[in-house]
C-alpha positions as CSV (number, residue, x, y, z in Angstrom):
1,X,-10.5,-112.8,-48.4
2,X,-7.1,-112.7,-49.4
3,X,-8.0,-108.5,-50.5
4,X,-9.1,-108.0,-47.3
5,X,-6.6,-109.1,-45.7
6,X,-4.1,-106.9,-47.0
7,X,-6.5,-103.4,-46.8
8,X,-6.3,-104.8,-43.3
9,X,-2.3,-104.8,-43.3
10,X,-2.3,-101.7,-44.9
11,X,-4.4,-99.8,-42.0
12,X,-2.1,-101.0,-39.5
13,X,1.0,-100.1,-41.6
14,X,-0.4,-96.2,-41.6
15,X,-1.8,-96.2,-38.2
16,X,2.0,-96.4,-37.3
17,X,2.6,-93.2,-39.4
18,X,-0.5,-91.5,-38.5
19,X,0.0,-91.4,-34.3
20,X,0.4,-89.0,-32.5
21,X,1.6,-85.4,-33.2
22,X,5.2,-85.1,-33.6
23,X,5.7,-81.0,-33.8
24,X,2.9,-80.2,-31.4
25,X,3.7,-77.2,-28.4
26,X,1.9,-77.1,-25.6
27,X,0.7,-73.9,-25.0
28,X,2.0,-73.0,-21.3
29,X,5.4,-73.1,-23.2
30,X,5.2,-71.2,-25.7
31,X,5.5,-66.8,-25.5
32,X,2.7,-65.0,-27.8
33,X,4.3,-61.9,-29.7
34,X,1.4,-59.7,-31.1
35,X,3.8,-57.0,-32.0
36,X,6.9,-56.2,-33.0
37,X,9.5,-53.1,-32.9
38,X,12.5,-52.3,-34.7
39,X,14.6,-49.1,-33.3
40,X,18.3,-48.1,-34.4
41,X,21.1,-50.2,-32.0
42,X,23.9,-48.4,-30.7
43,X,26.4,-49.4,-33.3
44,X,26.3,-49.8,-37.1
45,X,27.7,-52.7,-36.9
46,X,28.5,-54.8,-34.1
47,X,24.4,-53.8,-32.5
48,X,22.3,-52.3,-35.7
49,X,19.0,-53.0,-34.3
50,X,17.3,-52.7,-31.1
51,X,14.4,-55.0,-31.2
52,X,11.6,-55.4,-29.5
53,X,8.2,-57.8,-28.8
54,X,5.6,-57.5,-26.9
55,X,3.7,-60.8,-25.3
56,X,0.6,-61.6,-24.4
57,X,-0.4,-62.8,-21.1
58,X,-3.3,-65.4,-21.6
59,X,-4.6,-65.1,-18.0
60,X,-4.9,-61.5,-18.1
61,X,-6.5,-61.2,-21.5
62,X,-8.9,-64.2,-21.1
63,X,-10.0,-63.8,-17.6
64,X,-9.0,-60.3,-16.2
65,X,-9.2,-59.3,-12.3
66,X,-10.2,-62.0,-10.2
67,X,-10.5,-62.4,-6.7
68,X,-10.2,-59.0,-5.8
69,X,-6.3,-58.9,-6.5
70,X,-4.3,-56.2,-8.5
71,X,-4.5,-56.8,-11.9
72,X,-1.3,-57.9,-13.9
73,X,-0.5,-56.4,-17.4
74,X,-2.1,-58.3,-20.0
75,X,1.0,-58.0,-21.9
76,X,4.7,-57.6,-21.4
77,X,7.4,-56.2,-23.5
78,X,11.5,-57.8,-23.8
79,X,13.9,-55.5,-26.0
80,X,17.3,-56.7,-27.0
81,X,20.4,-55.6,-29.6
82,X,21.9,-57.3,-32.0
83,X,23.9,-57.4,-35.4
84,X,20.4,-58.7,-37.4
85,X,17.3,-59.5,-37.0
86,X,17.6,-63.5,-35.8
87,X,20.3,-62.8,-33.4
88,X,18.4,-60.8,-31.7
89,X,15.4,-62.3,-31.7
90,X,17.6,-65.4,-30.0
91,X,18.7,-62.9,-27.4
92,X,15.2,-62.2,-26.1
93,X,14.1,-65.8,-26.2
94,X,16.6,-66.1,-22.9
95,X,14.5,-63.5,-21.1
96,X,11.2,-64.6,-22.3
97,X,9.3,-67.1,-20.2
98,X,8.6,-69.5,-23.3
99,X,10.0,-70.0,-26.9
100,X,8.8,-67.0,-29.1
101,X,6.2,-67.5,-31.4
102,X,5.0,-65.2,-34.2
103,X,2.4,-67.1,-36.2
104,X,-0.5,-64.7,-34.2
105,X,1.7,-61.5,-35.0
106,X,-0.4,-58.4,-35.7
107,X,1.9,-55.8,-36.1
108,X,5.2,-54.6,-36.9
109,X,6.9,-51.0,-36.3
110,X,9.6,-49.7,-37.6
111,X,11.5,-46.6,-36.3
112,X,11.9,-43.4,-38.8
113,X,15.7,-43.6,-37.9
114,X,16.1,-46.9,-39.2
115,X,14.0,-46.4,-41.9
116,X,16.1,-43.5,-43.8
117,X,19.0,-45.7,-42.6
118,X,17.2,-48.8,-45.0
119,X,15.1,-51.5,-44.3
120,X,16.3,-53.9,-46.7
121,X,18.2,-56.3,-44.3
122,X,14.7,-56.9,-42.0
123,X,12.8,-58.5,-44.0
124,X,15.2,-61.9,-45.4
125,X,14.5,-63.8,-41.6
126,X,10.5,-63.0,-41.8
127,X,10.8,-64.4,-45.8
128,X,12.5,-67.3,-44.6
129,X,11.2,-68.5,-41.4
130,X,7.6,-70.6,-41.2
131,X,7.1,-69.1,-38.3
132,X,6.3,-65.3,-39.6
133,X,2.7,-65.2,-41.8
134,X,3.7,-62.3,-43.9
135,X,0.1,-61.0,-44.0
136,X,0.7,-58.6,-41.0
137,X,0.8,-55.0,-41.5
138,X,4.0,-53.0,-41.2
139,X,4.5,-49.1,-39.8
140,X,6.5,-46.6,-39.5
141,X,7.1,-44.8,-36.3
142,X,7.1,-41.2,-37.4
143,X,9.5,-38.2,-35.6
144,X,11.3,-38.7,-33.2
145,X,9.4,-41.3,-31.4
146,X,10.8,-44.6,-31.1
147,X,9.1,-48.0,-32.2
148,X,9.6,-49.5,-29.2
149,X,7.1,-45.9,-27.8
150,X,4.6,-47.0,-30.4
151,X,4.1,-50.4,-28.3
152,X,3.8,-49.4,-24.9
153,X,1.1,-46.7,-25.3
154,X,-2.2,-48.4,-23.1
155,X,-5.5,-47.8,-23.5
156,X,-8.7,-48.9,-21.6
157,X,-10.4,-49.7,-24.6
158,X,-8.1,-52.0,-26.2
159,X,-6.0,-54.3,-23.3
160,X,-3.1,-54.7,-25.9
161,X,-1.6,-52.0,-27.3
162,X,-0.4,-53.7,-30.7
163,X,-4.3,-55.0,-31.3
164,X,-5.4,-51.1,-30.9
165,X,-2.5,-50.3,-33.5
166,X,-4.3,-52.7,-35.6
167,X,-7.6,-51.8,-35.0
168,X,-6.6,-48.3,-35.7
169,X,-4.8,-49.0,-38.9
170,X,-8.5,-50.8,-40.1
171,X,-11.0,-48.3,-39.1
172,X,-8.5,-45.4,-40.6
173,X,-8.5,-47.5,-44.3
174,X,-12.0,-48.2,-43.8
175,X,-13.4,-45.4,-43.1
176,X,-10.9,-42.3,-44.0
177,X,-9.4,-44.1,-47.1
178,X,-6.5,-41.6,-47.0
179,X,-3.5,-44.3,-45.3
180,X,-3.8,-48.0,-46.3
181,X,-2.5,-51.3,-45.0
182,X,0.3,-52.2,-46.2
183,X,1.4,-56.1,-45.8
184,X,5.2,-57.7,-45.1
185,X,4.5,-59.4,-48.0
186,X,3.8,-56.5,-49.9
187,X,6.7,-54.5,-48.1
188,X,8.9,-57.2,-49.4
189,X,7.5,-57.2,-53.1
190,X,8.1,-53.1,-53.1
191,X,11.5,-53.7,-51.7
192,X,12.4,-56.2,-54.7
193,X,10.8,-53.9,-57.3
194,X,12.8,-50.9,-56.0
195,X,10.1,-48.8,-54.1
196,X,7.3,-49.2,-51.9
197,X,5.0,-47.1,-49.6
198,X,3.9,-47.5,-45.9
199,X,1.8,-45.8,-43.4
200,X,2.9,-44.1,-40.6
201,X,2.3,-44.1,-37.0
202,X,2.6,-41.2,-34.3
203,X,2.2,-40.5,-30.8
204,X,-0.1,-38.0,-29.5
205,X,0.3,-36.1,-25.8
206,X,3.1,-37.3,-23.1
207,X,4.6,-40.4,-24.6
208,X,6.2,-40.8,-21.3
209,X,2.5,-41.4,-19.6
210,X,1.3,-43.3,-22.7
211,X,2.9,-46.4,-20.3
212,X,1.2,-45.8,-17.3
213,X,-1.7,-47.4,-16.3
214,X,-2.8,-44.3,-15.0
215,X,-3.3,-43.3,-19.5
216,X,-6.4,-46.2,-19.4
217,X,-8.3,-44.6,-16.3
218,X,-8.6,-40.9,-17.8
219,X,-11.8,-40.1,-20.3
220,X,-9.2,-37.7,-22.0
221,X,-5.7,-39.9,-21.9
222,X,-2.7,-37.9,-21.8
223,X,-0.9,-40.2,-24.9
224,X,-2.8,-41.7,-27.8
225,X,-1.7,-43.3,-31.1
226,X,-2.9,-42.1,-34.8
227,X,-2.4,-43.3,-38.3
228,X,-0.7,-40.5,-39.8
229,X,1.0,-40.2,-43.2
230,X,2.2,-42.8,-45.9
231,X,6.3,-42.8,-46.3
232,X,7.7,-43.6,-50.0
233,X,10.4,-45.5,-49.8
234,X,13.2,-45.6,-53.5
235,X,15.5,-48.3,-52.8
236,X,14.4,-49.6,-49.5
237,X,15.1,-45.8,-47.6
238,X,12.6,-43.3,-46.7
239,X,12.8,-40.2,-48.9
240,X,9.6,-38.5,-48.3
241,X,6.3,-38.1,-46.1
242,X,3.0,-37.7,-47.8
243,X,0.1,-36.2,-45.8
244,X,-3.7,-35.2,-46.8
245,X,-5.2,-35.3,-50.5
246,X,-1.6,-36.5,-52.0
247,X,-1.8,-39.5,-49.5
248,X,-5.8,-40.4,-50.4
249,X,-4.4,-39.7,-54.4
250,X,-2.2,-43.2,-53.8
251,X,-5.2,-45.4,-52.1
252,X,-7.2,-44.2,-55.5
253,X,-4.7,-44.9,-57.9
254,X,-3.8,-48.4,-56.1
255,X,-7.8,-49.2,-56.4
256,X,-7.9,-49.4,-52.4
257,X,-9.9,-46.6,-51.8
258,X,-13.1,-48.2,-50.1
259,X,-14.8,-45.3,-48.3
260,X,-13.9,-41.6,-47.3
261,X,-15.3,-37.9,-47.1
262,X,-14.5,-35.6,-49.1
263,X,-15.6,-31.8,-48.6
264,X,-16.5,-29.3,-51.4
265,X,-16.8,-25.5,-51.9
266,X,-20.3,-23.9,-52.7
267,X,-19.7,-21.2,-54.2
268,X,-17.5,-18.3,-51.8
269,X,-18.0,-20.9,-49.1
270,X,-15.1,-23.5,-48.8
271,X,-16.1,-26.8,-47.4
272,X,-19.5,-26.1,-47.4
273,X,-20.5,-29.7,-48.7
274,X,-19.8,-33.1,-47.5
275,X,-19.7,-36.1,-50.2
276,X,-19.0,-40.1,-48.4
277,X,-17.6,-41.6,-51.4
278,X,-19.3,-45.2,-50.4
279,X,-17.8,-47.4,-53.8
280,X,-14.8,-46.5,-55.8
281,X,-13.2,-48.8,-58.4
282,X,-9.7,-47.4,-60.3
283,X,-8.0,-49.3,-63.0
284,X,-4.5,-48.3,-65.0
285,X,-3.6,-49.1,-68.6
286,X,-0.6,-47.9,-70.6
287,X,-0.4,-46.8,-74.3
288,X,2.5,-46.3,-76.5
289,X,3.9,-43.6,-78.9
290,X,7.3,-44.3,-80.6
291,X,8.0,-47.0,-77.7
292,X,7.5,-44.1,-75.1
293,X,4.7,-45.4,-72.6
294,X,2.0,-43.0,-71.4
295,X,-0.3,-44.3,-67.9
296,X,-4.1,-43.7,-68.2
297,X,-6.1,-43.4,-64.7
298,X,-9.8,-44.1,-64.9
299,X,-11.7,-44.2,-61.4
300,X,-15.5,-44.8,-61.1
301,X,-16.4,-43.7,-57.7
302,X,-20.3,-43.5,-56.2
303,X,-21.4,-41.1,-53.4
304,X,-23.9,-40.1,-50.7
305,X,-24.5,-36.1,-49.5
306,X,-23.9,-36.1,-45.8
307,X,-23.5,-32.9,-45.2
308,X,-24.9,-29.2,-46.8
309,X,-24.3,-26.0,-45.3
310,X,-25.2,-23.6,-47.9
311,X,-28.2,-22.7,-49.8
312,X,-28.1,-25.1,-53.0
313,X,-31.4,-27.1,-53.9
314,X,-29.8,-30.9,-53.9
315,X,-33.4,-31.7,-55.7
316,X,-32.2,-30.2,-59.4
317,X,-30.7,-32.5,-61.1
318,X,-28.9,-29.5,-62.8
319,X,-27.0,-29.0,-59.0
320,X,-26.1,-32.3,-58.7
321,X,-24.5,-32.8,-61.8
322,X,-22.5,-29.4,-61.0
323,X,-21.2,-31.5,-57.9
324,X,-20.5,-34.7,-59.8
325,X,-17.7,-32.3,-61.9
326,X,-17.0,-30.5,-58.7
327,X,-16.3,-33.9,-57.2
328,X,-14.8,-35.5,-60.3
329,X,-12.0,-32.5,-60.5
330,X,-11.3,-33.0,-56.3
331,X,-10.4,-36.9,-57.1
332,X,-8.8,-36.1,-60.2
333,X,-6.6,-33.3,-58.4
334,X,-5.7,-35.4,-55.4
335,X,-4.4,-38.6,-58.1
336,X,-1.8,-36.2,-60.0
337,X,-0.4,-34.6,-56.4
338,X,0.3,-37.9,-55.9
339,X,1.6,-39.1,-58.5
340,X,3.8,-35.7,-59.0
341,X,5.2,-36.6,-55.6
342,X,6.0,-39.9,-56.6
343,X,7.8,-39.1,-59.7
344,X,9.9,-36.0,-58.3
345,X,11.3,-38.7,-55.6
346,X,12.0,-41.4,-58.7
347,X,9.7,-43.6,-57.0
348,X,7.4,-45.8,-58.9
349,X,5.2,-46.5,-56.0
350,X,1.9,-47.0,-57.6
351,X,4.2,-50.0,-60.1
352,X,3.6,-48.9,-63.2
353,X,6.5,-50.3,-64.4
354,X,4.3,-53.8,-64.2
355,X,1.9,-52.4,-66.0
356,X,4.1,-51.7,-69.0
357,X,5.4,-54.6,-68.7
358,X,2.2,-56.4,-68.8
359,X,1.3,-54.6,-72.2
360,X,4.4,-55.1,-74.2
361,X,7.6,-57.0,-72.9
362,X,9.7,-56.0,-75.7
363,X,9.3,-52.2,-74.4
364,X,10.2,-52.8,-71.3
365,X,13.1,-55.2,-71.6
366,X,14.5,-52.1,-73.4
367,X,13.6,-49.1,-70.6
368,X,13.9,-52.1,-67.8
369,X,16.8,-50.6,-66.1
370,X,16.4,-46.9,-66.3
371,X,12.7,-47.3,-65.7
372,X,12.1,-45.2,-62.0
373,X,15.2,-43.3,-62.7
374,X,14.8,-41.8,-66.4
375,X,11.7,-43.0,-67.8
376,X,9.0,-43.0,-65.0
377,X,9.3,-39.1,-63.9
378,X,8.9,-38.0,-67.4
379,X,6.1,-40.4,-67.7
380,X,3.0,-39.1,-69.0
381,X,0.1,-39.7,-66.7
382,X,-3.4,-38.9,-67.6
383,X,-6.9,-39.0,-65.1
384,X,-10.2,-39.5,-65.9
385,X,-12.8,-39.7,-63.2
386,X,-16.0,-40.6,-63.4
387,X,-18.2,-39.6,-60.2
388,X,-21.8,-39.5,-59.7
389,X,-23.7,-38.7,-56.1
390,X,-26.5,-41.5,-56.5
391,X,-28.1,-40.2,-52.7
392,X,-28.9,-37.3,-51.1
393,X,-29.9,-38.2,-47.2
394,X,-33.3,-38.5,-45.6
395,X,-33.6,-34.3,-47.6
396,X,-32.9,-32.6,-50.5
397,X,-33.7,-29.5,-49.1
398,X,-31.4,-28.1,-46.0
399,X,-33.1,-25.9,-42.7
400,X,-29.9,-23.3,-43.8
401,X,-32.3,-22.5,-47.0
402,X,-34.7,-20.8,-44.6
């Protein structure tokens, strides 16, 4: 009895802890961002950044038209300058029609100008604050476009614009495999190591029109956004662009790659063949000669025939294998572009440097600090690819052979 009675005691004791939600926000007060833009302020110092974010309106989004009356944006956009990234941020809130709040992020953009100007001092306030989930992915506005363009650009297939970026990002790593996500938190790991790379974002068309509603009511809109190139970044500025097969060589080298096409000659045709690589794994180890490390590249990769316009008989085994070489050297090419590119710039983007350290400390507590600048683009890096073509299509034997 007397047991009980203190269990008993000890419910009511926590029921007086346990009431009620103390931090809750009600959601008519609070202002959605889904994306984010970071342009160059008007002063270096007093107004660095010009920041903007763009809010959802729930109504719009969840309900659309009703009632036969004009429909209302289903997001808006507030742009302030500041000094950093908080004070800013602050500035907004006094336009905004709620408390910002960046838990449902999806996006954030960062303008080429403040990019080769640094990035550095962007990222402490989304480290620090709760509020920011660093598993968003971060862009780079490329050209002469600003971030704040990248935002605005509508589209009637997507109702907010920083969703579509999203979207657009996804499919492109998906499916092309050439420009991956990269994460803040990943952004902010590259930054600490001493280099990093990004994708980049562009405008198509007018960018002036990309604002208009008019943009979601054409079949061919005048502006449009595309995933375009991966910026390396040595020391938290952007030194160089990367486009096409040296682009795709960092996604295999990172082990990222999950699907993309890749086209190869037969014989005096170019581009004759198509190849889907549907399953690629990559893994890096490090060897070492008189304590000088040397990086060894092996990708397994899988693919499917999509596409044959010339006369070869995908039913020998003999012309198959001739592909899987043919295919093997394409991957193998595309991995040293990239990596050449990365060591002409000083910029250990693929973080080898962990690798080395991985296999032997003592090494690299001696080639620590001159590792990106001395060590890494004399580096010897050596590719092995294995590739095999497991599927042919619904024919082994193409109409073009009559």
């Amino acid at each position: 009895m007397r047991h009980r009675s203190l269990i008993l005691l000890l419910l009511c004791v926590l029921l007086v802890f346990l009431s009620g939600c103390w931090d809750r926000e009600e959601l008519q007060q609070l202002s959605i961002v889904s994306g984010m833009a970071i342009d160059k302020g008007s002063n270096k110092v007093k107004n660095r950044y010009r920041v903007t974010v763009q809010i959802i309106n729930p109504s719009q989004v969840a309900g659309g038209q009703q009632g036969g009356k004009v429909q209302a944006s289903p997001v808006t956009t507030f742009t302030e300058t500041g000094s950093t990234l908080a004070e800013t941020l602050r500035k907004i809130s006094t336009k905004s029609p709620g408390e910002l709040f960046f838990p449902h992020l999806q996006i954030l953009v960062i303008s080429e100008k403040v990019a080769n100007q640094g990035i550095e001092d962007l990222f402490d306030m989304i480290e620090r604050d709760s509020q920011f989930r660093v598993l968003f992915p971060v862009l780079i506005a490329r050209g002469h476009i600003t971030a704040k363009e990248t935002l605005e650009v509508t589209t009637s297939l997507e109702a907010i614009p920083s969703a579509k970026i999203g979207n657009a990002l996804k499919s492109s790593e998906d499916d092309w495999g050439t420009y991956k996500s990269t994460r803040a938190d990943q952004v902010i790991q590259g930054l600490k190591e001493g280099s990093v790379a990004v994708t980049g974002v562009k405008i198509n068309g007018e960018k002036k029109s990309g604002n208009a509603t008019t943009n979601t009511q054409q079949v061919s809109p005048s502006a449009n956004i595309e995933i375009k190139g991966i910026a390396l970044f040595k020391n938290g500025k952007l030194k160089k662009w990367l486009d096409g097969p040296p682009a795709r060589g960092v996604t295999w080298i990172t082990n990222e790659m999950k699907r993309t096409v890749m086209n190869l000659n037969c014989g005096k045709k170019k581009d004759a063949i198509a190849i889907e690589i549907s399953r690629s794994k990559s893994a890096t180890h490090v060897t070492f000669k008189h304590q000088k490390p040397a990086i060894y590249i092996t990708v397994h990769s899988e693919g499917t025939v999509l596409e044959n316009n010339c006369s070869i008989d995908l039913a020998k085994s003999q012309a198959l294998g001739q592909l899987d070489e043919q295919l093997e050297e394409e991957i193998k090419q595309e991995i040293l572009l990239a990596v050449k590119k990365a060591q002409k710039q000083k910029s250990d983007i693929f973080n080898f440097g962990e690798t080395v350290n991985i296999a032997n400390k003592h090494v690299w507590n001696n080639i620590n600090n001159s590792w990106e600048k001395d060590i890494f683009p004399e580096t010897e890096v050596h590719v092995n690819v294995q590739a095999i073509i497991r599927r042919t299509g619904m024919t082994t034997k193409s109409y073009i052979n009559k």
